[in-house]
C-alpha positions in Angstrom: -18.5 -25.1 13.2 -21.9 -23.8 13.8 -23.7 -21.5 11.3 -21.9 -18.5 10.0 -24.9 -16.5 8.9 -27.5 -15.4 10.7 -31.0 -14.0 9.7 -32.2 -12.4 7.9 -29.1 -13.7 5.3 -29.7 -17.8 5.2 -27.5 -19.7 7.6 -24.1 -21.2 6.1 -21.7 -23.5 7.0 -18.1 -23.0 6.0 -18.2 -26.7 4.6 -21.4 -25.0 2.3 -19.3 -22.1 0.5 -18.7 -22.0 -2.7 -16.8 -19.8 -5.7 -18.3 -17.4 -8.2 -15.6 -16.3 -10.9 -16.3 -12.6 -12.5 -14.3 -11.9 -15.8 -12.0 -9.6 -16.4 -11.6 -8.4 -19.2 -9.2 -6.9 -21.8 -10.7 -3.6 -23.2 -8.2 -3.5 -26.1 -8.9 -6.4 -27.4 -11.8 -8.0 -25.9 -9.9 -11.0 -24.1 -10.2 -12.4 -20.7 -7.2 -11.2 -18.7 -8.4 -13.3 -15.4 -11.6 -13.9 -13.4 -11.9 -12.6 -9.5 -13.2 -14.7 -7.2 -16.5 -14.2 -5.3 -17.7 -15.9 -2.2 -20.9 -17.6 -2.5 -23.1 -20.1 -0.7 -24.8 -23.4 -1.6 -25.5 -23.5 -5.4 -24.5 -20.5 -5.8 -26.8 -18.0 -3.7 -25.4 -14.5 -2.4 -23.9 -14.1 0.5 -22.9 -10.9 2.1 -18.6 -11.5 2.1 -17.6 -8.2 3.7 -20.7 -8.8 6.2 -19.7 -12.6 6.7 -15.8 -11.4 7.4 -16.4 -8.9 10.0 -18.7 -11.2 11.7 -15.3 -13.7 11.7 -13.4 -11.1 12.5 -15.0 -10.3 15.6 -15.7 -14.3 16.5 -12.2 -15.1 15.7 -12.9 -17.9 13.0 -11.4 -15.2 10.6 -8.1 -17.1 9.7 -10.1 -20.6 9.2 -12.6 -18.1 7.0 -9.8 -17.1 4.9 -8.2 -20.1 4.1 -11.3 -21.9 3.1 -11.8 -19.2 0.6 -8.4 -19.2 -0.9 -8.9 -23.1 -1.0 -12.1 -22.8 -2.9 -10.9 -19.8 -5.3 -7.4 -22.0 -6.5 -9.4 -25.2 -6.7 -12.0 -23.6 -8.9 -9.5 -21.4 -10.9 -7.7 -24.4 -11.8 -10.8 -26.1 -12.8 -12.0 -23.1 -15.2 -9.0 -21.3 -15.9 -7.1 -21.3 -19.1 -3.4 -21.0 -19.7 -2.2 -17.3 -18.6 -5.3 -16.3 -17.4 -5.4 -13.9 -13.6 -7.0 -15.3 -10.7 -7.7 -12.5 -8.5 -8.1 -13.1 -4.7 -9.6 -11.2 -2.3 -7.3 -11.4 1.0 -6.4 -10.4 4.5 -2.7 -10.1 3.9 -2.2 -11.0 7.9 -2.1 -14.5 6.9 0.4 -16.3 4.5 -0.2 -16.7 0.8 1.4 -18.8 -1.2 2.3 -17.3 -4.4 3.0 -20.6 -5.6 -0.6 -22.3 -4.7 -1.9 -20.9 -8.5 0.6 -19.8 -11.9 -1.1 -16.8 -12.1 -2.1 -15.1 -8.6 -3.3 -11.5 -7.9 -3.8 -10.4 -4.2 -6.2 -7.6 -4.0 -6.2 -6.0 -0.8 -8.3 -3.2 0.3 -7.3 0.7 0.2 -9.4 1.1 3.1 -7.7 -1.7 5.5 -4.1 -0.7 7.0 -2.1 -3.3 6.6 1.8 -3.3 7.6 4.0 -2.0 5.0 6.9 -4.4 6.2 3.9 -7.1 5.1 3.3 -5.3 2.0 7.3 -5.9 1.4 7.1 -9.7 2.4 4.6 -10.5 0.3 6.6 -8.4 -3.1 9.4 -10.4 -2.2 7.7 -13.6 -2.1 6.8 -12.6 -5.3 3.0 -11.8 -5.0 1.3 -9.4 -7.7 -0.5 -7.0 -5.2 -3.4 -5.0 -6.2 -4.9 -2.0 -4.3 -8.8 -2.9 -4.1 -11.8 -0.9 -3.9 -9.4 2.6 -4.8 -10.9 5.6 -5.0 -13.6 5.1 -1.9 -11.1 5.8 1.3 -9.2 9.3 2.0 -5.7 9.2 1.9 -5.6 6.9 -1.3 -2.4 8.5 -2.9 -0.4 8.0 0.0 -2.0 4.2 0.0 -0.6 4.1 -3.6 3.1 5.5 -2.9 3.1 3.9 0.2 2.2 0.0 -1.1 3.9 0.5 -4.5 1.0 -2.0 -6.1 0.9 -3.7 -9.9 -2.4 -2.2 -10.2 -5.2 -0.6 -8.8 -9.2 -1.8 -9.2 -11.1 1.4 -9.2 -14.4 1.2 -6.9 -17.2 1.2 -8.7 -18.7 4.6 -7.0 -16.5 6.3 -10.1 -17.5 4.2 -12.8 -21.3 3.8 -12.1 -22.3 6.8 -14.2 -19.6 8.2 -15.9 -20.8 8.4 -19.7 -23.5 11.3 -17.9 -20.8 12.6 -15.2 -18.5 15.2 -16.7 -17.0 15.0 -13.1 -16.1 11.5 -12.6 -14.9 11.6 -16.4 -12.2 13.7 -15.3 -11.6 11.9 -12.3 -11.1 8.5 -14.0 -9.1 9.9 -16.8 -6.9 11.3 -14.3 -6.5 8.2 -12.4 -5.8 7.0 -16.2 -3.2 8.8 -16.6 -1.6 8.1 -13.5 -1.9 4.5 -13.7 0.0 4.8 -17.2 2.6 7.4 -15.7 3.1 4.4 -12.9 3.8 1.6 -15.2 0.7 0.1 -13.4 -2.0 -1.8 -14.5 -5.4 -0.2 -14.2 -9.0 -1.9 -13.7 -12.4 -0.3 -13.6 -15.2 -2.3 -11.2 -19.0 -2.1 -11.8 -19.4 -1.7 -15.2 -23.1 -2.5 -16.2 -24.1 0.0 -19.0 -23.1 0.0 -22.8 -22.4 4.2 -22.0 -20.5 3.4 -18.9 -18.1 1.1 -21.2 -18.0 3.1 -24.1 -16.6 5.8 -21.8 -14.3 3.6 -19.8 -12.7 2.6 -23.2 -12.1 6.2 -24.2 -10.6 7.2 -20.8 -8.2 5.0 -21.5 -8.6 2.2 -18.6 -6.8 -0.9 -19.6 -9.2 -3.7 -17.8 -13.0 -3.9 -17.5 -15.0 -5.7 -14.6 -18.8 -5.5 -14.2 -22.2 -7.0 -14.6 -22.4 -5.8 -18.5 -19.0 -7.8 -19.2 -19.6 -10.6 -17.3 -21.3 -12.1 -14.2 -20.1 -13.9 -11.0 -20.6 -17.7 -12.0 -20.0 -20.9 -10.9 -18.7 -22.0 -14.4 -18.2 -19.0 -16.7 -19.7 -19.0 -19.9 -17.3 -19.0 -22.4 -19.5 -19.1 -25.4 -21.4 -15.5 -23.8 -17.1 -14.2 -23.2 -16.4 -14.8 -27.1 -19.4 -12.8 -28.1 -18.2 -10.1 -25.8 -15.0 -9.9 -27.4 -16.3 -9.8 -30.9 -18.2 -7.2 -29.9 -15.5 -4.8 -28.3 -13.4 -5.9 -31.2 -16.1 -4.5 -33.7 -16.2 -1.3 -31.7 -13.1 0.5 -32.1 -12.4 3.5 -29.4 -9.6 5.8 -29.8 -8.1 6.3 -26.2 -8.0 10.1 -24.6 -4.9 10.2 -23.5 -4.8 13.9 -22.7 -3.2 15.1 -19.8 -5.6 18.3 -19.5 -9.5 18.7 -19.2 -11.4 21.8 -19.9 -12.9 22.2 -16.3 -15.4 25.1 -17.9 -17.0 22.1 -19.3 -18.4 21.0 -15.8 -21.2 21.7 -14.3 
C-alpha cells in the first residue's frame, strides 16, 4: 500500500504501525485496571489516529486500517499484559470483533459516531464490554447513554483538564459521578496530567484514572514507574463526595 501519511505528518506504511499502551488505573487502590491502546508509527513516533482514519475512511482502506490496529493492540496486550488486566480498543463497530481474540477486551466506541443500535445489540450479545468513548464532548450524550446501554463511559478530557480550579466542571463531573454509580456502570476520567486535577477526580468519586500524570502511551510500560504510582495513591487517602446536591451559589 502506498504511504498513509502525508506531509506535513511523516509518511507511514501500514506494515510500519506500531502500539502504544496508556494505563489505566484503579483510583481506590492504585492498581492497573487495563492499558488502552494507541496507534503509533515506527519506534514509536505520533501519529495523528483520528487524522490517519478519516483519511482511510474517505480512501476506502478503512477496514484493512482497522484490522491491522486490532492485530497490533491483541498482539502487544498479550505480550505486556498481566492476568485480569483490560485491554481497551479503539474501534469502528461496522466491522466484526471478536470478543474472543483477547480474555479481557473493552470496545470503546465514540459518543460522537452513530453507529446502529441493532450493531450495538450484536456486539452485547456476542459478549463484548462496550464503552462509550470521548463522553461528554457531543450533544445528545444522554440519549447516546440510554440508547447504547454501555459498561462504562470514558469522560473526554475537555471536563477533566482543569477541574481542581473549575467550580463548574466539579459539578459537572460529580454529576456524571453519580450517574455512573446510579447506572451500575463503570466510570473513567481521560486526560489527567496535574496532581490537583487527580486529587479532585478522586474526591468526585470517579472510579478509573487515565492521563499523562498516571501513565504515558508506551511501547512497553514501565512497571517499576506503575508501582510507585500506586504507593503513592495508596499513601493519599481521599474520602469520595458522594453527594447528590451542590451548592450552585458557590459558582462563579
Amino acid at each position: 500500500m502506498a504511504a498513509i501519511l502525508s506531509s506535513p505528518e511523516p509518511s507511514v506504511r501500514l506494515s510500519e504501525l506500531t502500539v502504544a499502551l496508556q494505563p489505566v488505573l484503579d483510583l481506590r487502590t492504585g492498581d492497573v485496571h487495563g492499558f488502552e491502546a494507541l496507534l503509533r508509527g515506527p519506534d514509536g513516533c505520533d501519529v495523528n489516529p483520528p487524522a490517519l482514519f478519516r483519511r482511510a475512511r474517505r480512501e476506502g482502506w478503512d477496514e484493512a486500517l482497522e484490522y491491522r490496529a486490532r492485530e497490533l493492540a491483541v498482539a502487544a496486550a498479550k505480550r505486556h499484559l498481566r492476568e485480569g488486566e483490560v485491554l481497551f480498543l479503539n474501534g469502528d463497530a461496522r466491522f466484526p470483533v471478536n470478543a474472543e481474540c483477547y480474555p479481557h477486551l473493552v470496545l470503546e466506541i465514540s459518543e460522537a459516531r452513530n453507529v446502529d443500535r441493532r450493531l450495538i445489540t450484536k456486539l452485547q450479545r456476542d459478549g463484548l464490554a462496550l464503552y462509550l468513548d470521548d463522553y461528554g464532548v457531543s450533544h445528545g450524550n444522554l440519549s447516546r447513554l440510554l440508547d447504547m446501554r454501555p459498561a462504562g463511559i470514558k469522560v473526554d478530557r475537555a471536563i477533566i483538564q482543569g477541574i481542581a480550579s473549575d467550580p463548574r466542571r466539579y459539578v459537572v463531573a460529580h454529576a456524571l459521578a453519580g450517574l455512573a454509580d446510579d447506572l451500575g456502570i463503570a466510570i473513567v476520567a481521560e486526560g489527567i496530567e496535574t496532581a490537583e486535577d487527580l486529587a479532585a477526580i478522586r474526591r468526585v468519586g470517579f472510579g478509573f484514572g487515565q492521563g499523562y500524570f498516571l501513565g504515558r502511551p508506551e511501547l512497553v510500560p514501565d512497571r517499576r514507574r506503575l508501582r510507585q504510582v500506586r504507593s503513592a495513591l495508596c499513601e493519599t487517602a481521599v474520602i469520595p463526595n458522594r453527594r447528590r446536591r451542590t451548592v450552585i451559589a458557590a459558582l462563579p
